[in-house]
C-alpha positions in Angstrom: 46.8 -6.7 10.0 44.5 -8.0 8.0 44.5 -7.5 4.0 41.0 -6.2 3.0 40.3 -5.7 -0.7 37.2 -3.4 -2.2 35.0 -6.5 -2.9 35.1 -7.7 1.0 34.6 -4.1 1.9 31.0 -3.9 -0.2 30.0 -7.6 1.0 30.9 -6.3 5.2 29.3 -2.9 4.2 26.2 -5.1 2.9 25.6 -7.5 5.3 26.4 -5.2 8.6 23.4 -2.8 6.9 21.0 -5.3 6.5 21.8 -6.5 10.4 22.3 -3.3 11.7 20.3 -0.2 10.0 17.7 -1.6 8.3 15.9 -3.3 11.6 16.7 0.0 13.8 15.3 2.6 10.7 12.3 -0.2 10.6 12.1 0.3 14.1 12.1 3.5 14.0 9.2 3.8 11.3 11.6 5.3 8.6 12.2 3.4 5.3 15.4 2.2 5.1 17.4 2.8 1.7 15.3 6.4 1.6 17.4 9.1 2.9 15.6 10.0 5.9 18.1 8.4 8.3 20.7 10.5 6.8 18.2 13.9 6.9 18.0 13.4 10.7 21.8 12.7 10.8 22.6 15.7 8.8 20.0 18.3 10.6 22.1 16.7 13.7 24.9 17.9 12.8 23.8 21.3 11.4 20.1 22.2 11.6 17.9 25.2 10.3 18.8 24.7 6.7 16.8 25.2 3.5 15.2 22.1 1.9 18.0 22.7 -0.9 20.9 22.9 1.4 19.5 19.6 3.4 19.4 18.1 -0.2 22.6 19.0 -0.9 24.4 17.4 2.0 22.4 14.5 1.8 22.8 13.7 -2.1 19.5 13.4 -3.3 17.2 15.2 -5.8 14.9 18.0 -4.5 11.8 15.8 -5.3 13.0 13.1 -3.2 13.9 15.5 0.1 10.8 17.1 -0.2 8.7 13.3 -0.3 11.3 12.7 2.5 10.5 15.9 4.7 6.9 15.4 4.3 6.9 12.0 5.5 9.1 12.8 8.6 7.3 15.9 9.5 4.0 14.0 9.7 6.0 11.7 11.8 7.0 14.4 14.2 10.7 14.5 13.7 11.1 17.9 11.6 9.4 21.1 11.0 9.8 23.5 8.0 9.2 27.0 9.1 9.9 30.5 7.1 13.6 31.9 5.8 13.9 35.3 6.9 16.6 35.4 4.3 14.4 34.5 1.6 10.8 34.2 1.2 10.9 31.6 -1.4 12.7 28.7 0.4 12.0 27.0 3.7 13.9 26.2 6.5 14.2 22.4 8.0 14.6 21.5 11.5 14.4 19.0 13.9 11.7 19.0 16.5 12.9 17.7 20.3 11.4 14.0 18.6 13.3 14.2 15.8 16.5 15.0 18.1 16.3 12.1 20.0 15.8 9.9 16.7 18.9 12.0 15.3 21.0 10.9 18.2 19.8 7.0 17.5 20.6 6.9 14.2 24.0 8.6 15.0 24.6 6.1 17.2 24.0 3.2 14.6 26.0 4.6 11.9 28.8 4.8 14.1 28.3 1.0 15.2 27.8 0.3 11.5 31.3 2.0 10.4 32.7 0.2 13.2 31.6 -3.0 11.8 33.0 -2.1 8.4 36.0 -0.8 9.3 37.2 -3.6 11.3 40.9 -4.8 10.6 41.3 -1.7 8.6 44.4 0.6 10.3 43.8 4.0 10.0 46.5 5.0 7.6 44.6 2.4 5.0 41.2 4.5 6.3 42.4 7.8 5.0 43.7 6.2 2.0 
């Protein structure tokens, strides 16, 4: 087993984003460092949620997911359409586009966690 402090953590976490997500997110026509990988990621895993929810889940201001939404539904990968729970808010979903971008970028995050994780045992992982 291999001893792995904090500092090499950040410097693999670093350097496996900058070979791994940012090309595929460019690649993709999202921005990397943005959010909107982890918007698709997230309406993946749960979608028709309000813009607040999304926000939420994602960690990022309401200003920023709503830049974030507009740029991704103009690229075809989300729709907002009416709550019928409330008439004020929105809900966000994916579109059959945004699905199949979803289930790419899923795909890299696991290959980048892979890369991070490696030599870490999973006892030290839920530490």
């Amino acid at each position: 087993m291999e001893n792995v402090n904090v500092r090499e953590l950040f410097i693999r976490e670093e350097n496996a984003r900058k070979q791994i997500i940012s090309p595929l997110l460019s690649g993709l026509g999202l921005t990397p460092g943005q959010g909107q990988a982890r918007i698709l990621y997230n309406l993946l895993k749960k979608d028709h949620v309000t813009q607040k929810e999304l926000a939420d889940r994602c960690r990022v201001e309401a200003a920023t997911m709503s830049r974030n939404i507009d740029k991704l539904a103009e690229m075809g990968y989300l729709v907002r359409g009416n709550n019928p729970e409330c008439r004020r808010s929105v809900l966000v979903s994916l579109t059959e586009k945004g699905i199949l971008e979803a289930v790419e970028v899923k795909k890299v995050f696991q290959q980048f966690e892979d890369i991070v994780c490696t030599g870490i045992e999973n006892e030290e992982m839920e530490m």
